[in-house]
Every structure is written in C-alpha cells, then in structure tokens.
N, C-alpha and C positions, 0 to 999 in steps of 0.2 A: 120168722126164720131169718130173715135178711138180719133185723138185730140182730138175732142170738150170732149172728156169724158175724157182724160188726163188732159185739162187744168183745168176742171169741178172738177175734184178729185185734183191735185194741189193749187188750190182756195183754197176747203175745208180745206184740210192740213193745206194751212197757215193760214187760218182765226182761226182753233185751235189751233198751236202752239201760236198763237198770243193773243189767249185769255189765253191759258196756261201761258205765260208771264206776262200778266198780275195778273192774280189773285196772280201769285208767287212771283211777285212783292208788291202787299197789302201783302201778308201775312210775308214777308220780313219784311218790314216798322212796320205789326202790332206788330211782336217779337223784332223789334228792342225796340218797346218803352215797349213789355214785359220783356224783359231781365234786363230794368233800374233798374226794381226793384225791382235786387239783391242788388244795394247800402244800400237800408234802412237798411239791419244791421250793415254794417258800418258806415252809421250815427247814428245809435240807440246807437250806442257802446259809442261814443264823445258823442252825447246827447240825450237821450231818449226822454223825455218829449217835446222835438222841433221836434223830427223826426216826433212823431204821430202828433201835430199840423199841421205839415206840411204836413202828407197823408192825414187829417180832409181835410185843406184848398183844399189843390191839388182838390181834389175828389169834394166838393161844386164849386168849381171855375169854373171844367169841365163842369158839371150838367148844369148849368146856362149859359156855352158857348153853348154848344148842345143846349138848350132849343133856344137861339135865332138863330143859325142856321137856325134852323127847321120854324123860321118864317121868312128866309128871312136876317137874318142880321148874316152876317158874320164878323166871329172875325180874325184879319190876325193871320195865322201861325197856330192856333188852329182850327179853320176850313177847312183847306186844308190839316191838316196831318190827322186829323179826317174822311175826304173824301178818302185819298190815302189807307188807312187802315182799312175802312171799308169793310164789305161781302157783297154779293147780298142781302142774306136776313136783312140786315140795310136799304135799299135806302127805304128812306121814314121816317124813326123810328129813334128813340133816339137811339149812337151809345153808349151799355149799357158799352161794352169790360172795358175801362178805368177806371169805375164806380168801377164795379168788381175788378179788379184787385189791384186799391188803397184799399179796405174794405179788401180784401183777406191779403195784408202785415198787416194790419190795425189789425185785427184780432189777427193775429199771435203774433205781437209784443203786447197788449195789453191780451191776456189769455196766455199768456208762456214765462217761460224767456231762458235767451240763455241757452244750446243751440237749444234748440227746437224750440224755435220761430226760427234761425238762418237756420235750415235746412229744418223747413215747409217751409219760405220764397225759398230759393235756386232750392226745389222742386217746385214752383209755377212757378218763372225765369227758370230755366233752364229745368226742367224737360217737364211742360206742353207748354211751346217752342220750343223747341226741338224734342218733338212730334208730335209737329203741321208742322213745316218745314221738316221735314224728312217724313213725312204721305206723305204731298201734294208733293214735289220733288220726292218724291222713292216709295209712299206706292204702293204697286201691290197686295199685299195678303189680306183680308179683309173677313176672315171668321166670319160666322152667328153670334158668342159667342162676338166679338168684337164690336159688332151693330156700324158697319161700319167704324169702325176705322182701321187702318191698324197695322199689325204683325211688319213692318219696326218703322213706329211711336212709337207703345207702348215699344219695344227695346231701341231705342232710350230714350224713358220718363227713364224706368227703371234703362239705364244704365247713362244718367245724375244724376238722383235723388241719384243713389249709391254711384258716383265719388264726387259727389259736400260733399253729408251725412258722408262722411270716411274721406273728408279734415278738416270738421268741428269738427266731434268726432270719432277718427279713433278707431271704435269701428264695426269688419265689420258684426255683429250681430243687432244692431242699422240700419245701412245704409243697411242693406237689407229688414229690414223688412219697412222700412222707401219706399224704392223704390218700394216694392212690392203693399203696401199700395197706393203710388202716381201713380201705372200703373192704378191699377183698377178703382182708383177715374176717372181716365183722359179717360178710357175707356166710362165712362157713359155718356149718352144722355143727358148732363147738361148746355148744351150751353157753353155760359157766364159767368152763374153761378159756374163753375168748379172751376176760378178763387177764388172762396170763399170756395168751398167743398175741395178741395185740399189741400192749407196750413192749413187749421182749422183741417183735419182730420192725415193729417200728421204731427200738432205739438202734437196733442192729445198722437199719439201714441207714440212717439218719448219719449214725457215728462213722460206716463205710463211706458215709459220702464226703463227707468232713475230710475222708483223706486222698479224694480224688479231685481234680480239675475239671469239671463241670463247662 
C-alpha cells in the first residue's frame, strides 16, 4: 500500500512539474516575441513613418492569419508559434496577445515623440515581460492588493522599467516614476489588454514630466 501511494504521489509530481514546464515553456516563447518589440525604437529612429507601417501591416497580417487558423487553415510558422505561445484561456479564441502588443508600440510611437515613446515602448518589452516570467518561474508571494500577481513579478516589472527608463534619459526622477507607473498598470486585471494600457499610460506620463521642473 505505502508503494502504491508512493508511486501514486510520484505520478502526480511529474505530471505537475511537467505541466509546470510546459506552461513556462509558452510563456518563454510568448516574451520572446514580446521582447521583439524593443527594436521598434530603433527602427523608428532610421525611419519613422516605415516602422508604424510596418506595426500597421504586422498587426492586420496577424489578424487575418488567427482568423483562418481558427477555421481550420493553417498558415506555416505563424500558426504553430501562435499555438506554442498561447494560454489555456486562448484554446478556442482568437489569440488577441500579438494584436495588443503591435497597437501598444503602435500607440506609443504615434502620440509621443522620443524619448517618451522610447521608454513607454522598453516598459511594455522589458518591463510587462519580465514580470510575466519572473511571476510564473519565482512568483510565491501574491497578496490580496496585487489581485493575483506576484511581489517577485511586480519587482521584477519595476526594476526593468527603471533600468531600461535611466539608459534612455538618465534622469533617475523620470525612470522612477515611469517604473512606478508601469508596476501598477501591469498589476491590473487587464489581460491583454495591458499591452495597450502600459506603454500609452507610461509614455503619457513620462512626456508630462518632460514638461515640468522636477
């Protein structure tokens, strides 16, 4: 009996570490293709008016690959990273992530100019990524006020969005408050959508501050 309940709880173990792997594997894949897009301000730099084209096209091209996924016709490469990188709550559903997160640089660069647009972008890459892989690898502490986000994660966001915001305008009044700003976005029950509330709310402030005396 004691085996059968050793092997019986052995089982379980692996079947979670093994789903644990998994998911931390999608969520791997999905920051990898969030990270990408730190580039768009250094494209935007060489050429502005091509970059947003190109997050316009990006963003309909995707759309329109999801859309036939979803019935059946698979596009190579685009629908198998689109699968590797989606959540549980996707199977089934248009996977919105990509969507978001092209409109989210999209935003930035088009209501703000450097270097606001520069460090909203950076805080979207690095910060709301950052917090997503460090939550799901490390998160353990997840008090009420964080509606379920983890204490490891939102450190994480904060001290990305600081490091990246001080390289850009080392200005370390700016990039704190810039970081402070991008925790609490990234804390909110926003899904997806974060991707858009994020840089839009931290190029706002950024660019506000730009016109105050500090």
């Amino acid at each position: 009996m004691k085996n059968s309940e050793f092997l019986d709880s052995w089982f379980l173990g692996w079947v979670t570490v093994q789903t644990d792997l998994e998911t931390l594997k999608r969520e791997v894949v999905r920051k990898i293709l969030h990270f990408l897009i730190a580039l768009s301000p250094g494209m935007a730099a060489v050429n502005r008016p091509l970059t947003v084209l190109l997050l316009i096209t990006g963003v309909i091209l995707y759309a329109c690959m999801e859309r036939f996924r979803l019935v059946g016709i698979r596009v190579p490469l685009i629908s198998q990273l689109t699968s590797m990188a989606s959540r549980a709550r996707d199977e089934g559903h248009f996977v919105l992530g990509p969507v978001t997160l092209g409109l989210g640089a999209l935003l930035a660069l088009l209501f703000y100019p450097a270097p606001a647009a520069v460090i909203a972008i950076y805080a979207l890459a690095f910060g709301d990524g950052c917090a997503s892989l460090i939550g799901k690898s490390f998160g353990v502490t997840r008090p009420a006020f964080l509606l379920g986000k983890s204490v490891e994660g939102s450190l994480a966001c904060f001290c990305a969005v600081f490091l990246s915001a001080f390289h850009v305008s080392p200005d370390y009044r700016t990039a704190l408050f810039a970081a402070i700003v991008a925790t609490l976005v990234e804390a909110l029950p926003l899904k997806d959508y974060d991707n858009i509330a994020l840089p839009v709310t931290v190029g706002f402030v950024v660019q506000a501050l730009s016109g105050v005396s500090l």
